[in-house]
N, C-alpha and C positions, 0 to 999 in steps of 0.2 A: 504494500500500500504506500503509494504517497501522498503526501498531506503539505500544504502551502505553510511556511514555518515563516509568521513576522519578523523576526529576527533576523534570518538571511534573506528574508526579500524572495524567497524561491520554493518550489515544492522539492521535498526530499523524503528518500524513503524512509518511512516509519519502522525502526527498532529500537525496544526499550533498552536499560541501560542493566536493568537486573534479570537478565533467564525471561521467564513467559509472567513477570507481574510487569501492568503498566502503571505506574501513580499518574494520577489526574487532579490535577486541584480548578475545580471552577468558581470564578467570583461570585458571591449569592447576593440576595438584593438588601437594601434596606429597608424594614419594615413599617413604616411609616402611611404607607395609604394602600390602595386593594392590588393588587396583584394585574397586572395591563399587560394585553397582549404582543408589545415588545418584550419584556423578560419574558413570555412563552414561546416564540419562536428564537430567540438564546438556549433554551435549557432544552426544547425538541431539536435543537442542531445536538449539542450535546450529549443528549440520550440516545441517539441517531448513532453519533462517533461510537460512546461507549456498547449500545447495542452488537455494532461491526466489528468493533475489536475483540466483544466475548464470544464473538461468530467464527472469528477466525483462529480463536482460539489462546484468545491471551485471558488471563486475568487481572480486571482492573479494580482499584482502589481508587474509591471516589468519593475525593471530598468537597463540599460545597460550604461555605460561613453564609452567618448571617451576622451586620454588621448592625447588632443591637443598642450601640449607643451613637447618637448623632446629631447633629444642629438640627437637624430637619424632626428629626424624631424629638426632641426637648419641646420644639416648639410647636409642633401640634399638638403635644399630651398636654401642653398648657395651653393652648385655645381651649382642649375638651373638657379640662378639669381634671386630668387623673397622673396617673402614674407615668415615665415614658416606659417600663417594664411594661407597665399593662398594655399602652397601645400596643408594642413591640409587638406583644406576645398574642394580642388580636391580630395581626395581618400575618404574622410568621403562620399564623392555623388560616387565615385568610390563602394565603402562600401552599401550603401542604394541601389541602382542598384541593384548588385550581388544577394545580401540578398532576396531584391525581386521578382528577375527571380528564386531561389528558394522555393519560396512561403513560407519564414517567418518572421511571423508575428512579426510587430514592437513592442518595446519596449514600453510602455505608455511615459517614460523619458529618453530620453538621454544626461544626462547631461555631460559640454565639462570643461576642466579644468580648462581653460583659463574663462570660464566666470561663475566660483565656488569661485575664490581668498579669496572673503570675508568670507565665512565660514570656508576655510582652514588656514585663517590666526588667525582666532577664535581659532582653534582646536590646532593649534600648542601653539598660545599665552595661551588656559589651558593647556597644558600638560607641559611648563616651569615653569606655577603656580602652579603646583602639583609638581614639583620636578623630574617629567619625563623626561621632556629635557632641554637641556640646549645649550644658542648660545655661537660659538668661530667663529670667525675667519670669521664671515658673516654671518655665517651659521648656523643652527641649529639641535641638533641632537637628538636622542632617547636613553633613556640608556636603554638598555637593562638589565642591572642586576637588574632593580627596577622593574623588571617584573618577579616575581617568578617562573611561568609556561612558560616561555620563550620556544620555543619547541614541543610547546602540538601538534600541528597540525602535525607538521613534525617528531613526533617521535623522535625528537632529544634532545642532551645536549648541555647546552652553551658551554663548555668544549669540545666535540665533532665537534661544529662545527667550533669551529676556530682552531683548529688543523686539520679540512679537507678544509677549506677554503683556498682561495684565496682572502684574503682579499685587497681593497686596502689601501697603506699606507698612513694614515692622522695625521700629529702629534696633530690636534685640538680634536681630540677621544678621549676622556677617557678610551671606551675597542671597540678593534679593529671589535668588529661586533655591536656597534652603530652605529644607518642608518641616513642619513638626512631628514630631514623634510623640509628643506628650504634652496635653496643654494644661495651663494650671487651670486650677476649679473657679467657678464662677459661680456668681450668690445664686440658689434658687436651683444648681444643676447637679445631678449623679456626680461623683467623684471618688476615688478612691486613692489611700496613702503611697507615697513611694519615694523612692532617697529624694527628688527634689520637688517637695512636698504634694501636697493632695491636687487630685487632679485627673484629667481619663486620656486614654491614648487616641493618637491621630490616625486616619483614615487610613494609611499606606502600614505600618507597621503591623496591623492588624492581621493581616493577610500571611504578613512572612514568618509570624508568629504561631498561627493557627496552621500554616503548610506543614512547614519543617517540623513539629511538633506531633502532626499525625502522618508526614511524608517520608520525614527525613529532609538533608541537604540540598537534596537534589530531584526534580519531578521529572516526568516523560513529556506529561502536556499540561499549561498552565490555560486557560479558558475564558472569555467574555468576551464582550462585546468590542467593537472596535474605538469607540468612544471611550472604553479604559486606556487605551494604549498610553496617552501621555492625560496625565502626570503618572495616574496612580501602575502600573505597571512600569512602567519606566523608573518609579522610584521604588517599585517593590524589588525588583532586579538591584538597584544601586545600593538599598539597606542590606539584603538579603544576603549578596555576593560579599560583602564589607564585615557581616555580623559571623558567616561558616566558612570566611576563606574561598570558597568552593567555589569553581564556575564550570559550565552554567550553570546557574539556578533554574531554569527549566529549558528541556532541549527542545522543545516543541512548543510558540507560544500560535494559543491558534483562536483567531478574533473573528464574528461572527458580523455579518452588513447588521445594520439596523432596520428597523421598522419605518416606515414612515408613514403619515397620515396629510395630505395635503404636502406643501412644501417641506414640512420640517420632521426631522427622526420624531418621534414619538417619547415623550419624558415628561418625569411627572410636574419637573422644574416648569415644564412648559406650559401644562394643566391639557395638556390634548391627548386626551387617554381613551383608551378604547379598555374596560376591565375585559378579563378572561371571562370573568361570571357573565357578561355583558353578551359576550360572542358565543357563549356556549346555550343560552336560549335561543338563539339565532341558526344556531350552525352545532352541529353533532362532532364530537371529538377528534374521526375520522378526517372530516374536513378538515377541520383547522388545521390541523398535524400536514397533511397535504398538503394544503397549503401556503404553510411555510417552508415546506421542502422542494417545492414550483419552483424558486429561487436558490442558485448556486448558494450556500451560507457565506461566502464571501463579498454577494453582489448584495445591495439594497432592495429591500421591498414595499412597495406601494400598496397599502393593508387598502382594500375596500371591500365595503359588500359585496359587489356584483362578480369581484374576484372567489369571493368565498362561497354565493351561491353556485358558480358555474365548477368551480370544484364539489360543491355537492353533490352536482350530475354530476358529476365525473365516478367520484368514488362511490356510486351507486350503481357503478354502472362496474365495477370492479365486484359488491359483493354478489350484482344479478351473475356474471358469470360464473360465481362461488355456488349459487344457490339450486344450480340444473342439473337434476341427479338422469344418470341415464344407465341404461341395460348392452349397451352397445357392446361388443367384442373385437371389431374391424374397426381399421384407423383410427390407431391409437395416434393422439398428441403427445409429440415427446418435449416435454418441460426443460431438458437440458439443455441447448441451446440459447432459450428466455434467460436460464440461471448463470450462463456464461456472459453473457452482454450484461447482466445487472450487477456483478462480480466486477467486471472490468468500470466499469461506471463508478463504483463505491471505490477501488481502490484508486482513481483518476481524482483524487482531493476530494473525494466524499462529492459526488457530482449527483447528485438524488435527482435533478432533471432529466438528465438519460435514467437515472433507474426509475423515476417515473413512468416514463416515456415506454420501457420495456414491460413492464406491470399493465398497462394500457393497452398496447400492442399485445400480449399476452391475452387479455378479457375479451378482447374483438377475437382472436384466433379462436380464441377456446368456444365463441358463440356458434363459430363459420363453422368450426368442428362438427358442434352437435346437431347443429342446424341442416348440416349433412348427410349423418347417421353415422360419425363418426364416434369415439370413444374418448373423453377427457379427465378422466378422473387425475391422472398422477402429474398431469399439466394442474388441475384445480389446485394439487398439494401444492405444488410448485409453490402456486401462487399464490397461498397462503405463508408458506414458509415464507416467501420471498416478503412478503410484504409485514410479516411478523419483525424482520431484520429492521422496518422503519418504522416497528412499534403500531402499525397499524392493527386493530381487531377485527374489522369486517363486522362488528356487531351492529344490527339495524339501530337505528335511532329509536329511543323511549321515551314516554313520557310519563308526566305523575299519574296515578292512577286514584282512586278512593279507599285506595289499601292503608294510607297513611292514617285513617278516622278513629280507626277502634284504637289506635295506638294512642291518640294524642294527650291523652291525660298523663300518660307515662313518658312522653317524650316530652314533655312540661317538666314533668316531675324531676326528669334526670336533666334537663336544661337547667333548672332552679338550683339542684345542688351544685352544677359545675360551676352557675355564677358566684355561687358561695365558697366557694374552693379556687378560684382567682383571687375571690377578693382578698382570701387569706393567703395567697400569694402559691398557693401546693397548686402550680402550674402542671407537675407530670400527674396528678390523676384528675385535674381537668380534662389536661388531652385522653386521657385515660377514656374517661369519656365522649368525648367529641369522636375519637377513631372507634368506637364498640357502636354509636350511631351510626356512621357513614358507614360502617361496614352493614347494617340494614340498613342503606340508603338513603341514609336522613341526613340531610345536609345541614351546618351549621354554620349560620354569618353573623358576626358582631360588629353590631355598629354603635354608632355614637348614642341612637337613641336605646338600645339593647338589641340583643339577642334574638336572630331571626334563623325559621328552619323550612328545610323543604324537604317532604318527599319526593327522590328518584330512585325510582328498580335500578340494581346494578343491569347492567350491558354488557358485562363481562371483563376481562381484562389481555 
């Protein structure tokens, strides 16, 4: 297989660093509002990769954070009045939901920021020991000029980038594009103690902390959007490579297009959001998942409805030819072939347009087949295997039924304790909770004004 590696600018062929494990560390989101279908076609590229890699026969370690403390996060738990754990810990199950009415596959670790401090305060306290960073002012910062390769990632020049920057003005800097590693506490915010006093870690540190911790030194494939690449990549590589010696810090960094809606990427900064929850009334799992794989994961995509309906027909027209059972014995369809194009596709940088394209071409053959009197069963398999590799189900689309009725005093009932088991902060047998509902069905969304549920029949997995 090869895979387009930012770093050198080139596609190279994909070999891990340790025998048949691959480490994966992908960036996770900030929990702070609903979960929007940019980070879903991020984490379905994602899932897609790690799918292809346990197909071909490697085992992957995969881990995903969730960056639980944040300016953004501080400031809307105080619009809503509450805790920012609490909101956090409302959109991270807002998050887990979404992800799994898409059908992907969880992370082995997801580690949260807020309960990492102690290695991140390691990592910062040797890179002050090495003469990498240095605290002013509370705070602690990164020198970037003690990083030779400053850059590598993002193609850039230190020199380049602070004459295009926007930097902000700090007179504790040394040079105006040293990043913090550790800010000090602020009246009214989370904080916690550390040699240079109270206070929580900065956005990039985060990461190198939570990797190398559950990774090791050294990863296979480092993962997100391309909108990471500079700063926060670009400085996770500079802290990283500074704090274990080691290079590289990942040999594979592999950046996803972005979403876009109208002219601009899709972000929450931008308030032009499409939720997952939003699109999945709309549009069955199947689709969407397609429909982010329509686009190379390195090109941008242009999210619309009428894109999403016409993949509806599409992958409907993929389970119609799942669905025609026949008696036939004479001409047989042989799937081999379909599975040879869709192989070379996946290992051509993860190209899912040609292995669309052959999945397609495959549903048409397999109709012309039967339609003949021909034989398709081990083409059907094919075609499901084949489309299992991009996490696809072929399950018809559901909806709620009057099954949820006779329940609902009990699913009150277990609603009501879990909001009382937040409050007291025993977050794991809330989820405890929340995942023994979903697993019958019953969907859970917390909002500002409370706790809302819906019944859906599982569709399978």
């Amino acid at each position: 297989m090869r895979l387009y590696n930012t770093l050198t600018g080139q596609a190279q062929e994909f070999v891990p660093t340790e025998g048949n494990t691959v480490k994966m560390y992908v960036c996770g989101v900030t929990p702070y509002s609903s979960t929007h279908v940019g980070h879903a076609l991020s984490y379905v590229v994602f899932d897609v990769l790690r799918r292809y890699l346990e197909y071909t026969g490697y085992e992957v370690r995969h881990v995903q954070n969730f960056t639980d403390v944040d300016d953004k996060i501080i400031q809307r738990a105080q619009e809503r009045g509450i805790d920012p754990d609490e909101l956090a810990e409302q959109f991270i199950d807002d998050f887990f939901r979404t992800m799994d009415a898409l059908n992907i596959q969880r992370a082995h670790v997801y580690p949260r920021a807020t309960q990492e401090i102690g290695p991140i305060i390691e990592t910062i306290r040797d890179l002050v020991e090495k003469d990498y960073a240095y605290p002013a002012g509370g705070d602690v910062f990164f020198r970037v000029t003690r990083s030779q390769d400053y850059g590598k990632l993002s193609h850039r020049t230190l020199d380049g980038m602070i004459a295009g920057a926007r930097v902000e003005v700090d007179e504790h800097k040394e040079n105006p594009m040293d990043f913090a590693l550790w800010k000090g506490a602020r009246p009214g915010e989370p904080s916690w103690e550390s040699p240079w006093g109270p206070g929580r870690p900065g956005w990039h540190i985060e990461c190198t902390a939570m990797s190398t911790t559950y990774l090791g030194e050294s990863l296979d494939i480092h993962g997100g959007g391309q909108d990471l690449i500079f700063p926060h990549h670009e400085n996770e590589i500079a802290q990283s490579e500074a704090s274990t010696g080691h290079q590289p810090f990942s040999r594979f960094w592999v950046h996803n297009g972005l979403l876009r809606l109208g002219e601009d990427k899709m972000s929450k900064s931008l308030g032009n959001l499409v939720s997952v929850e939003d699109a999945l009334e709309r549009h069955d799992p199947d689709s969407l998942r397609l429909y982010f794989l329509s686009s190379h994961y390195r090109s941008p995509l242009q999210f619309t409805e009428e894109g999403c309906a016409a993949m509806s027909r599409s992958t409907e027209r993929l389970r119609h030819a799942l669905s025609r059972d026949d008696d036939n014995t004479s001409q047989p369809l042989d799937g081999a072939p379909y599975k040879e194009k869709f192989l070379e596709a996946m290992d051509d940088d993860l190209n899912t347009p040609r292995a669309l394209a052959v999945l397609f071409d495959m549903a048409r053959d397999i109709n012309r087949c039967q339609d003949s009197g021909g034989q398709a069963k081990e083409a059907q398999e094919t075609l499901r295997h084949l489309g299992g590799i991009l996490g696809v189900t072929f399950a018809e689309p559901v909806t709620a039924t009057q099954e949820s009725l006779a329940a609902k005093p009990f699913i009150e009932l277990l609603l009501e304790t879990r909001t009382q088991l937040r409050q007291a902060k025993e977050y794991s047998l809330a989820d405890q909770i929340r995942q023994g509902l979903e697993t019958q069905g019953v969907i859970v969304e917390d909002t500002a004004q409370g706790t809302n549920w819906e019944y859906r029949p599982s569709s399978g997995s």
